[in-house]
C-alpha positions as CSV (number, residue, x, y, z in Angstrom):
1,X,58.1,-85.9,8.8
2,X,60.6,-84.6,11.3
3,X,61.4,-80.8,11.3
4,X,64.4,-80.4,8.9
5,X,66.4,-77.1,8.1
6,X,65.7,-75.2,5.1
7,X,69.4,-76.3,3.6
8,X,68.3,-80.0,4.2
9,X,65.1,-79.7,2.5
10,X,66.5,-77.6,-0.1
11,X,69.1,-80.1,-1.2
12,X,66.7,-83.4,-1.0
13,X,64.0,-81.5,-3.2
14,X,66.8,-80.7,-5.3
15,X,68.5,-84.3,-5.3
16,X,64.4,-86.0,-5.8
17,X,63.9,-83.6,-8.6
18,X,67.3,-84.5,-10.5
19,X,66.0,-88.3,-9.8
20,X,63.1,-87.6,-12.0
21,X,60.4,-87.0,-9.3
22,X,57.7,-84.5,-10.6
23,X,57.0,-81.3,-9.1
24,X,54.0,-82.0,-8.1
25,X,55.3,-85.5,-6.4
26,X,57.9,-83.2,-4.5
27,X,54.6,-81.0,-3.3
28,X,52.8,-84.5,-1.8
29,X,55.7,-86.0,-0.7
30,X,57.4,-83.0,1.9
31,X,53.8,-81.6,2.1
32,X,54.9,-77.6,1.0
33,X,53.7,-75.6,-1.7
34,X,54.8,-75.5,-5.4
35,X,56.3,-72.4,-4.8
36,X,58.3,-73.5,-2.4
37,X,59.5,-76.7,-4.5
38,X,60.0,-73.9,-7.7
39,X,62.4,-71.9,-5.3
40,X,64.1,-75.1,-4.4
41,X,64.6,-76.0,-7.4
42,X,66.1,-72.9,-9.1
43,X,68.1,-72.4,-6.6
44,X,71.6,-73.3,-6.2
45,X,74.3,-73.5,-3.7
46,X,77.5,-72.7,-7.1
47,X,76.4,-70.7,-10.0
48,X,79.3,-72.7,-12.3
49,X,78.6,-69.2,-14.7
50,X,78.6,-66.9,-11.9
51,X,81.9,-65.0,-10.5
52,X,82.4,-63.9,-6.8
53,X,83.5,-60.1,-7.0
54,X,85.6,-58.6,-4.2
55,X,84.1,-55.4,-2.6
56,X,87.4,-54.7,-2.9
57,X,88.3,-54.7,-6.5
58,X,85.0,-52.4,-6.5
59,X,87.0,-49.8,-5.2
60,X,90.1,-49.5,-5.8
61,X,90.8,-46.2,-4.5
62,X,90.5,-47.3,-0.8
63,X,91.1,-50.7,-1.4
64,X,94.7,-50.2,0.5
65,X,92.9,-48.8,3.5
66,X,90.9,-51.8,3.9
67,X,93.3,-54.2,3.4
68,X,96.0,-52.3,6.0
């Protein structure tokens, strides 16, 4: 299997997984560790649940300093 970015691999492990592939399948199939298909897996590229905060609505009392 050609060298792929971690992104790449990420998302097809992801995308197999959705499919219906096993775990385990994923491990043979890309040859890396369960680990690696558990990270893959749990992680996401959007959290629909999760909300980007500003630094600067953190703090507000310099907040005009930055933004000047």
């Amino acid at each position: 299997m050609p060298q792929v970015s971690k992104v790449e691999l990420y998302a097809a492990i992801r995308r197999d997984h959705r499919a219906g592939i096993q775990m385990r399948e994923l491990e043979r199939k890309y040859n890396i560790s369960w680990r690696t298909v558990k990270k893959a897996v749990d992680s996401a590229i959007y959290c629909g649940s999760c909300e980007y905060v500003s630094a600067i609505t953190q703090l507000p009392e310099c907040g005009s300093a930055v933004r000047a």
